[in-house]
PDBQT receptor file of N, H, CA, C and O in Angstrom, charges set to zero:
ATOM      1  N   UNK A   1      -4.915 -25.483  -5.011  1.00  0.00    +0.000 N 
ATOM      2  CA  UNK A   1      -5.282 -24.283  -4.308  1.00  0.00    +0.000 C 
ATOM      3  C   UNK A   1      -5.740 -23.195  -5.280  1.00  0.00    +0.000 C 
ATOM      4  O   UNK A   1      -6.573 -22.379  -4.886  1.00  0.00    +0.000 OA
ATOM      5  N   UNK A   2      -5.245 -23.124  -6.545  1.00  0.00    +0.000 N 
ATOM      6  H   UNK A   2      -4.568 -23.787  -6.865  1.00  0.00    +0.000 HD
ATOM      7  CA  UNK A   2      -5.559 -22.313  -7.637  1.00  0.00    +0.000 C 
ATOM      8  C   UNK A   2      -7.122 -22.442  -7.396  1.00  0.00    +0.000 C 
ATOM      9  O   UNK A   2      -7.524 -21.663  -6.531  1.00  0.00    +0.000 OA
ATOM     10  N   UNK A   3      -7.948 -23.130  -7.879  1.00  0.00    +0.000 N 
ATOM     11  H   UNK A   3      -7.622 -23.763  -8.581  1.00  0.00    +0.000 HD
ATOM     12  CA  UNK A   3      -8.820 -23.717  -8.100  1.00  0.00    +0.000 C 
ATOM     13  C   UNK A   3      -9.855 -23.088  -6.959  1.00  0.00    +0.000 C 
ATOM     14  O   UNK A   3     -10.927 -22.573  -7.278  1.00  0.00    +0.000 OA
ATOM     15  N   UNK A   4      -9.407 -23.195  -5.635  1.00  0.00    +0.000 N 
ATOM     16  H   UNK A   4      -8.536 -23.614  -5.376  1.00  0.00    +0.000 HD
ATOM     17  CA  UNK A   4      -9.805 -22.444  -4.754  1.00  0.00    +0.000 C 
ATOM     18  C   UNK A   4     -10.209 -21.040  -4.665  1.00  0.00    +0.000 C 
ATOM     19  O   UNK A   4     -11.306 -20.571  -4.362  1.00  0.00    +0.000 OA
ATOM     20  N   UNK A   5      -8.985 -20.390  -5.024  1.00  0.00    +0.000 N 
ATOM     21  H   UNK A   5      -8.094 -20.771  -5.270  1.00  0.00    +0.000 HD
ATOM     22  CA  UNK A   5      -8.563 -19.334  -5.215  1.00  0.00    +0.000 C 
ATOM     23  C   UNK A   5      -9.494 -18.718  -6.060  1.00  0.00    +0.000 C 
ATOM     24  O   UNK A   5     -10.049 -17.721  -5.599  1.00  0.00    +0.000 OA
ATOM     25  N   UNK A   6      -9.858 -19.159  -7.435  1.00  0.00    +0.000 N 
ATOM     26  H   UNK A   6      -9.407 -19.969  -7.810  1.00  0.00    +0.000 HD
ATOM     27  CA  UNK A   6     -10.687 -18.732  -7.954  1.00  0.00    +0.000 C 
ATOM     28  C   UNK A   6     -12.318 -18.987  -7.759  1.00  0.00    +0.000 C 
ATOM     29  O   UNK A   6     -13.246 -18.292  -8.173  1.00  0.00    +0.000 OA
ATOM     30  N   UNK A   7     -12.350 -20.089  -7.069  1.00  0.00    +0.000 N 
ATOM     31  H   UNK A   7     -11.596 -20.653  -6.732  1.00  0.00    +0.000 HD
ATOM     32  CA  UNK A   7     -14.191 -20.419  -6.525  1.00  0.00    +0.000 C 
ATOM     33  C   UNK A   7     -14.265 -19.322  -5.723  1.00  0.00    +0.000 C 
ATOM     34  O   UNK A   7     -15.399 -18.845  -5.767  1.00  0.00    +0.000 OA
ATOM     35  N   UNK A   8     -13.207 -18.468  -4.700  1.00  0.00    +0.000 N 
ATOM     36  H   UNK A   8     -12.286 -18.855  -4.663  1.00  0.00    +0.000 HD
ATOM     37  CA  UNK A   8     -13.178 -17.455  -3.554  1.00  0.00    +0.000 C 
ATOM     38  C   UNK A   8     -13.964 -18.289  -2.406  1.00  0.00    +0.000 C 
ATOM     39  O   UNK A   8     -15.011 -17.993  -1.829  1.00  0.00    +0.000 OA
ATOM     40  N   UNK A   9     -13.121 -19.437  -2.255  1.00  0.00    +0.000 N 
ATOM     41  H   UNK A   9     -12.271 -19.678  -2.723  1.00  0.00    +0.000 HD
ATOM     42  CA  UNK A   9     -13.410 -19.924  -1.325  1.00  0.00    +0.000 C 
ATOM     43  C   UNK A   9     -12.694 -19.301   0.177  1.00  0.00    +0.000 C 
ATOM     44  O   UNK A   9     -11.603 -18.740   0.071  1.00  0.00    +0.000 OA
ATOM     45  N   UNK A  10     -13.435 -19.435   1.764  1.00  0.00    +0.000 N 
ATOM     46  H   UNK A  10     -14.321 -19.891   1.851  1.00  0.00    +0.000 HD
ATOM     47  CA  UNK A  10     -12.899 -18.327   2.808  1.00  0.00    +0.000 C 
ATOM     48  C   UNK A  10     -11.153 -18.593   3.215  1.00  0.00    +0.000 C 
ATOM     49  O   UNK A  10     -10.348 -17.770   3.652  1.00  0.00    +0.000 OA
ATOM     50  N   UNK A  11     -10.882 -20.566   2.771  1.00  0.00    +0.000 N 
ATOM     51  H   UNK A  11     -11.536 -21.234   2.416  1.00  0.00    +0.000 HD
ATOM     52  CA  UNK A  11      -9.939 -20.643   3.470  1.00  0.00    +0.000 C 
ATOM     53  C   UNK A  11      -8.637 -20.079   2.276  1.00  0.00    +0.000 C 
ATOM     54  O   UNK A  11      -7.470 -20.053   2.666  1.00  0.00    +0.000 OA
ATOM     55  N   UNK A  12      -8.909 -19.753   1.174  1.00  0.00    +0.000 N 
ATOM     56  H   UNK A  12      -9.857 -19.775   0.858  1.00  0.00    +0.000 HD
ATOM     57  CA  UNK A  12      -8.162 -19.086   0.312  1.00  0.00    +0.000 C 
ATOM     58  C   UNK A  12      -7.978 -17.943   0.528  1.00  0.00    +0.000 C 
ATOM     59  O   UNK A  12      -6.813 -17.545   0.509  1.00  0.00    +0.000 OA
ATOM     60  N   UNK A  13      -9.081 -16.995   0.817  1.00  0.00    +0.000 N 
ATOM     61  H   UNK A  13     -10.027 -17.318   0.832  1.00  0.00    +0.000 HD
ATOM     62  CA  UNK A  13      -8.970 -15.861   1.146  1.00  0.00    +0.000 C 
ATOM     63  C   UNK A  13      -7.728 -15.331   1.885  1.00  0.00    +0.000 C 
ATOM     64  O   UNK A  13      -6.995 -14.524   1.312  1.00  0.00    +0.000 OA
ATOM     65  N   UNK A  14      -7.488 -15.708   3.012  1.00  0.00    +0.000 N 
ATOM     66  H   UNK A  14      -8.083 -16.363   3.478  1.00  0.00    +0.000 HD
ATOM     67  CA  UNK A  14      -6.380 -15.590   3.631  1.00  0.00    +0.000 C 
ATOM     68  C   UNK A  14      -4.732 -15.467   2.629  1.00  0.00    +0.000 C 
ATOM     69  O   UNK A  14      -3.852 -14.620   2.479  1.00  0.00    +0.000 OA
ATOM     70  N   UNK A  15      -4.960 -16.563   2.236  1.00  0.00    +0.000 N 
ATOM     71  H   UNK A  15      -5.675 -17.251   2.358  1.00  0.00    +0.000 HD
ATOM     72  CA  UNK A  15      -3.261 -16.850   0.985  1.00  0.00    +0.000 C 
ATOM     73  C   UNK A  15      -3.834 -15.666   0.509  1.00  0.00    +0.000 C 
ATOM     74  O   UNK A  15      -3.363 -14.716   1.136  1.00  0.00    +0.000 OA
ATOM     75  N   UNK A  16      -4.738 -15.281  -0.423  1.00  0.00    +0.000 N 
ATOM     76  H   UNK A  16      -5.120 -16.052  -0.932  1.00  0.00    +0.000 HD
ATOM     77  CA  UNK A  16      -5.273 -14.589  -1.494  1.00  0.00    +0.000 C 
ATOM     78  C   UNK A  16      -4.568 -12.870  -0.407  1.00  0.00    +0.000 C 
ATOM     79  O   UNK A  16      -3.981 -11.889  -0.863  1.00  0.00    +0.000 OA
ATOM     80  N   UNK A  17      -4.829 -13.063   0.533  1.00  0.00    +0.000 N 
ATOM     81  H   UNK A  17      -5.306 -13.860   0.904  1.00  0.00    +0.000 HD
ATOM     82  CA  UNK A  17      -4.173 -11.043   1.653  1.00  0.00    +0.000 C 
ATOM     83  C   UNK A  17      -2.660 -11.518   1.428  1.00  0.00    +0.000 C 
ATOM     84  O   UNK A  17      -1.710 -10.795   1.129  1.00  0.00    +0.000 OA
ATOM     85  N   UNK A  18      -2.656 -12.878   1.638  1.00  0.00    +0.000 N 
ATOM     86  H   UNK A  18      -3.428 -13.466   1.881  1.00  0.00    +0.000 HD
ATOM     87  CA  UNK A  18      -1.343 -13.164   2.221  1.00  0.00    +0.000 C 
ATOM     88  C   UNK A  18       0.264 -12.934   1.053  1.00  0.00    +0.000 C 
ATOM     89  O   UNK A  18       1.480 -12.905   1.241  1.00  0.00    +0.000 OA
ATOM     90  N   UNK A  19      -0.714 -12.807  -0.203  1.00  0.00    +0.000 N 
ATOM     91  H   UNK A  19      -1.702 -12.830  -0.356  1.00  0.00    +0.000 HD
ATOM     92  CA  UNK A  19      -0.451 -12.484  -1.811  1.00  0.00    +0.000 C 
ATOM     93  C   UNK A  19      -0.058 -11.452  -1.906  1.00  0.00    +0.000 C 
ATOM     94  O   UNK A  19       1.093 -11.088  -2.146  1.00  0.00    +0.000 OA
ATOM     95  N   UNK A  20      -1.512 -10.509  -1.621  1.00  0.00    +0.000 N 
ATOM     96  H   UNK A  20      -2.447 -10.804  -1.426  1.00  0.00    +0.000 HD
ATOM     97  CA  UNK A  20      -1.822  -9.416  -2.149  1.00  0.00    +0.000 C 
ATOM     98  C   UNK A  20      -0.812  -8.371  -1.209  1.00  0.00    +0.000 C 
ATOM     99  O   UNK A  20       0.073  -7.766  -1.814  1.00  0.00    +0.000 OA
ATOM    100  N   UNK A  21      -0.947  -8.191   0.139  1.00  0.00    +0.000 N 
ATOM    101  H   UNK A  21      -1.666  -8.682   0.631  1.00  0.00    +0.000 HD
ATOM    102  CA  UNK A  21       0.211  -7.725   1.067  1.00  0.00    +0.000 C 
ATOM    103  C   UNK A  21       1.924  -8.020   1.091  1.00  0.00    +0.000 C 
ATOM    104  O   UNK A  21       2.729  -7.732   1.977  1.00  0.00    +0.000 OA
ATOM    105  N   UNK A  22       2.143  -8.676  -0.171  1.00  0.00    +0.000 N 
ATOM    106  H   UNK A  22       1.489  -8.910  -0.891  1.00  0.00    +0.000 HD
ATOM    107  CA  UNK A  22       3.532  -9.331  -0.024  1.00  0.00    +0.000 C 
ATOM    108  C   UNK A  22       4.305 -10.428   0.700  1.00  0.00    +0.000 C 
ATOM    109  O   UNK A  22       5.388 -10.842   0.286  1.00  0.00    +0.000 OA
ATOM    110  N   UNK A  23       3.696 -10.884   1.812  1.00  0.00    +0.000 N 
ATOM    111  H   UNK A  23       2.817 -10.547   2.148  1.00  0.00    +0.000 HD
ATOM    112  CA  UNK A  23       3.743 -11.788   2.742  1.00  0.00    +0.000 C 
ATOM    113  C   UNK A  23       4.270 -13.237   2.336  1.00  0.00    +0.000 C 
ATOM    114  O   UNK A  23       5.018 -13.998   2.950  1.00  0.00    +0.000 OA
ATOM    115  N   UNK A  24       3.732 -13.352   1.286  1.00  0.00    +0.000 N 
ATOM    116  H   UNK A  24       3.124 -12.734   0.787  1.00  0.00    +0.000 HD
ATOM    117  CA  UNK A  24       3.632 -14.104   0.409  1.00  0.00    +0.000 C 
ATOM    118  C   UNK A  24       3.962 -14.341  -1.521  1.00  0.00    +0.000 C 
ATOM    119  O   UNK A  24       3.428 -13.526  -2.274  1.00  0.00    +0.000 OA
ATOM    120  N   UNK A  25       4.843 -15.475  -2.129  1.00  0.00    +0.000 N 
ATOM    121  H   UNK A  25       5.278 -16.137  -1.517  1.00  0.00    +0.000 HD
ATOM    122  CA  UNK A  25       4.497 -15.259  -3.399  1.00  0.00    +0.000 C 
ATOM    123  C   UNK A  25       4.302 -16.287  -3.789  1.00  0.00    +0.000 C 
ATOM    124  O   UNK A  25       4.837 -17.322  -3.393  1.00  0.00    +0.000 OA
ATOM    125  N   UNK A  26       3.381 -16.156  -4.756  1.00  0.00    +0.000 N 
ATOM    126  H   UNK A  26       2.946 -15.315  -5.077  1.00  0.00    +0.000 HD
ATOM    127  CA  UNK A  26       2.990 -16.833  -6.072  1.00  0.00    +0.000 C 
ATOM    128  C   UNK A  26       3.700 -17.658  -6.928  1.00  0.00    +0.000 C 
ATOM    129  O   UNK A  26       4.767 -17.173  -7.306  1.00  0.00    +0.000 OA
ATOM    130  N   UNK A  27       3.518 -18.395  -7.208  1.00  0.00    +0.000 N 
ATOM    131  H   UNK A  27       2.651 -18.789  -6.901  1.00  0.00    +0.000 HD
ATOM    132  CA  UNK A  27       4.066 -19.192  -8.129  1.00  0.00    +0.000 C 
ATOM    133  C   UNK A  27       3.028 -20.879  -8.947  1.00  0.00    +0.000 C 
ATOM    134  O   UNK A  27       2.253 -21.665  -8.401  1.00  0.00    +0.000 OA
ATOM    135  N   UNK A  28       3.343 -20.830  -9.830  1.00  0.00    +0.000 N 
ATOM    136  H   UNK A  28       3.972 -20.191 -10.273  1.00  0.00    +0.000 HD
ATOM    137  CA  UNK A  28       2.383 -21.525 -11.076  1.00  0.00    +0.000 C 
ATOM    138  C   UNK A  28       3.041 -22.162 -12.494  1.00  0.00    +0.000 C 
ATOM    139  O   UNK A  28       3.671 -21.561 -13.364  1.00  0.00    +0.000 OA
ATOM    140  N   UNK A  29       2.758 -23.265 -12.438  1.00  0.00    +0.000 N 
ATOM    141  H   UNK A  29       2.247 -23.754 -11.731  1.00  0.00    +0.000 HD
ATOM    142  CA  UNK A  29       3.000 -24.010 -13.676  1.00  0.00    +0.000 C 
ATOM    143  C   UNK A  29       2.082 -23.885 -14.903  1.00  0.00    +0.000 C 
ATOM    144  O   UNK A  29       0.858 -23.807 -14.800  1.00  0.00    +0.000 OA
ATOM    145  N   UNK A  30       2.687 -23.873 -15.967  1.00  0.00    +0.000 N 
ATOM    146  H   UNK A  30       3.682 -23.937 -16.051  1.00  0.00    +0.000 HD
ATOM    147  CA  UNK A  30       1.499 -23.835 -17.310  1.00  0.00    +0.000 C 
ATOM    148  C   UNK A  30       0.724 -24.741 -17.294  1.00  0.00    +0.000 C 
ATOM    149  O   UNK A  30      -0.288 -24.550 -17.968  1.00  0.00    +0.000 OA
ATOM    150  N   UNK A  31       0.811 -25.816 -16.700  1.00  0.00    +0.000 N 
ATOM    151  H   UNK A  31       1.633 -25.971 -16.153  1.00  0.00    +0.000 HD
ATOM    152  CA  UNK A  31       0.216 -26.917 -16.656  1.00  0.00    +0.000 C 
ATOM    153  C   UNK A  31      -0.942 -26.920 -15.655  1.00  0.00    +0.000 C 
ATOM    154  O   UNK A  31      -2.117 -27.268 -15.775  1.00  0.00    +0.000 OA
ATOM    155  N   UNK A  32      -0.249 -26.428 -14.644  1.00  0.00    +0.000 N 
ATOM    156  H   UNK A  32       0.706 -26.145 -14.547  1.00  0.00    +0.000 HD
ATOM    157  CA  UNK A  32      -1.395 -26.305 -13.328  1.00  0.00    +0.000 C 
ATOM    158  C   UNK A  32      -2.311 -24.996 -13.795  1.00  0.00    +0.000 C 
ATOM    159  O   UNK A  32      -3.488 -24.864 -13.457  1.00  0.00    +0.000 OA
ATOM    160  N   UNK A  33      -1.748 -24.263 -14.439  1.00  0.00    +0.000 N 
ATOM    161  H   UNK A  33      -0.793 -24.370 -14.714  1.00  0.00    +0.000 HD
ATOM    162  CA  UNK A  33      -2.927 -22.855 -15.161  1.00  0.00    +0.000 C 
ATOM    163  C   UNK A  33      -3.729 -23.387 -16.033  1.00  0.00    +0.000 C 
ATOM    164  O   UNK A  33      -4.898 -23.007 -16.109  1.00  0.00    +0.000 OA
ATOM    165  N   UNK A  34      -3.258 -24.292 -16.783  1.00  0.00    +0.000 N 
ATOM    166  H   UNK A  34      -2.309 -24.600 -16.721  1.00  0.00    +0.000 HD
ATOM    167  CA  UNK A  34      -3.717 -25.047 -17.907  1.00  0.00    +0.000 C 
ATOM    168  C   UNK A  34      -5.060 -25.546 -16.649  1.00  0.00    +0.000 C 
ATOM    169  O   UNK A  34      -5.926 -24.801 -16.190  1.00  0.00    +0.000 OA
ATOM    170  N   UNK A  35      -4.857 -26.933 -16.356  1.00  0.00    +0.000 N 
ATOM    171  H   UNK A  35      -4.154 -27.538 -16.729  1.00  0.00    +0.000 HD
ATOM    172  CA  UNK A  35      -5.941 -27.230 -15.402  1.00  0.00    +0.000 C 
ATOM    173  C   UNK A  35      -6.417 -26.706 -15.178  1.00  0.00    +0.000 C 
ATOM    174  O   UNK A  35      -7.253 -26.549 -16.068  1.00  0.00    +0.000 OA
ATOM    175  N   UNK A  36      -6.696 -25.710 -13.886  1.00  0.00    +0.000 N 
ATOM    176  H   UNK A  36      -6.017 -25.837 -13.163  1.00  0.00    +0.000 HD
ATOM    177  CA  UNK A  36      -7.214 -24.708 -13.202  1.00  0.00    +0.000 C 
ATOM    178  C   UNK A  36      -8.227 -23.969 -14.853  1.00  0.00    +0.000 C 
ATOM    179  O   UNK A  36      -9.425 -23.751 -14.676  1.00  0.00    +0.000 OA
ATOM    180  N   UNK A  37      -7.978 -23.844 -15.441  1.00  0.00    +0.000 N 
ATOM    181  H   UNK A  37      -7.004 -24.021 -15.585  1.00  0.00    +0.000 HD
ATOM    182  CA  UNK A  37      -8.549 -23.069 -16.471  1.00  0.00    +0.000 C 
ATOM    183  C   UNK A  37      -9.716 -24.452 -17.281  1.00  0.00    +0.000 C 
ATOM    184  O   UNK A  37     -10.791 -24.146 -17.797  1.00  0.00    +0.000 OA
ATOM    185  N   UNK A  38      -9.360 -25.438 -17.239  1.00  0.00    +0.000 N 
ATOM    186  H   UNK A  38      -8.486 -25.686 -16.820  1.00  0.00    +0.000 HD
ATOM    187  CA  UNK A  38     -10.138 -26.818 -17.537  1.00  0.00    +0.000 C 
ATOM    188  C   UNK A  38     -10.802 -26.622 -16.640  1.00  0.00    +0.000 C 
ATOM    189  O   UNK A  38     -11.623 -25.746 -16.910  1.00  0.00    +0.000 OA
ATOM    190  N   UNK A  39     -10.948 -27.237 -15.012  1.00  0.00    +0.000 N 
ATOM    191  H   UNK A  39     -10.281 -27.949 -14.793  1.00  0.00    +0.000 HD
ATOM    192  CA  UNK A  39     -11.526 -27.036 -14.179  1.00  0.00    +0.000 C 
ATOM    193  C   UNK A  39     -12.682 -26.261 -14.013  1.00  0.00    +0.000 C 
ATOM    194  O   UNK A  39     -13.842 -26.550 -13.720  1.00  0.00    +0.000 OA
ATOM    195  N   UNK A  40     -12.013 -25.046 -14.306  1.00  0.00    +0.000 N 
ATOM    196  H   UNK A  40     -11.071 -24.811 -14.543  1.00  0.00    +0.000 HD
ATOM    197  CA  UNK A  40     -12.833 -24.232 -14.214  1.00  0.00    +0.000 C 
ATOM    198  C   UNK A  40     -14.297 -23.828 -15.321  1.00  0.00    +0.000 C 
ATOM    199  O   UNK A  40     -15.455 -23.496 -15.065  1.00  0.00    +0.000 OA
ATOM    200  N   UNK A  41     -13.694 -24.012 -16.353  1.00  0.00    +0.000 N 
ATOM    201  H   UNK A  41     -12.754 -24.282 -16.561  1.00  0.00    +0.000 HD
ATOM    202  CA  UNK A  41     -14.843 -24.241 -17.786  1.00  0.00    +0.000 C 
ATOM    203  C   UNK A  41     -15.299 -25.232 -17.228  1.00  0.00    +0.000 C 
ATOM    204  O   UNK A  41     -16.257 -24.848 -16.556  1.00  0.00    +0.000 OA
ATOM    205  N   UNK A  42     -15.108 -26.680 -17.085  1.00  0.00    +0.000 N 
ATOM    206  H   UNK A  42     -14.330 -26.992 -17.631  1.00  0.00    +0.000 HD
ATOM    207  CA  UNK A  42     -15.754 -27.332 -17.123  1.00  0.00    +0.000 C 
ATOM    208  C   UNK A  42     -16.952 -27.525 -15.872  1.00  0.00    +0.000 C 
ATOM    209  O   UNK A  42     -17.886 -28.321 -15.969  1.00  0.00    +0.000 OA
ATOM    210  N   UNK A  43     -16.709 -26.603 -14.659  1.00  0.00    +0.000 N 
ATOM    211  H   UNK A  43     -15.951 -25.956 -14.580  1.00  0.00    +0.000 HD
ATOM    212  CA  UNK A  43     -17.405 -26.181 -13.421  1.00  0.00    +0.000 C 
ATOM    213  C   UNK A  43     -18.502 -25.328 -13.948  1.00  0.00    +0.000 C 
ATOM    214  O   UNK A  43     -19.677 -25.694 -13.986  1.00  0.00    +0.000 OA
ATOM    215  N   UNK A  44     -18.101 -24.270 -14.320  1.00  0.00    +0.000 N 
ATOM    216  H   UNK A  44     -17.146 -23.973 -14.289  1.00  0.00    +0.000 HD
ATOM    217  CA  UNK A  44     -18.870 -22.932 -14.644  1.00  0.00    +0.000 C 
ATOM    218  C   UNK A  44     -19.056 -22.918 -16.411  1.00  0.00    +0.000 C 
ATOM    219  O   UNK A  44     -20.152 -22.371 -16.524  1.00  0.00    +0.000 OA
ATOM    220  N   UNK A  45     -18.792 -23.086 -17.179  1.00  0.00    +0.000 N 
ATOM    221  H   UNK A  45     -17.902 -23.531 -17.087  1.00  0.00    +0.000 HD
ATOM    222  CA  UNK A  45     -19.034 -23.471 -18.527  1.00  0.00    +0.000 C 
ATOM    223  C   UNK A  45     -17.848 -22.506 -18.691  1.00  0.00    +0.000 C 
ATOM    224  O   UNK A  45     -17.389 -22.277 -19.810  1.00  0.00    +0.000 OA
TER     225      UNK A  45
């Protein structure tokens, strides 16, 4: 969902209020940041 989250894809959006309003929390592994951060270079350079 990270991954999502950062493309700003619409069905993220929602988690992303659902975050930002408190509703909701966050939580993340170094590993899954790690990825998400691979992913992502390797998507977008």
């Amino acid at each position: 969902m990270l991954i999502e989250i950062l493309a700003g894809s619409k069905p993220a959006a929602a988690l992303v209020d659902s975050i930002v309003s408190g509703e909701a929390e966050a939580y993340a592994t170094r590993l899954g940041l790690t990825e998400a951060l691979h992913v992502t270079c390797r998507l977008w350079g």
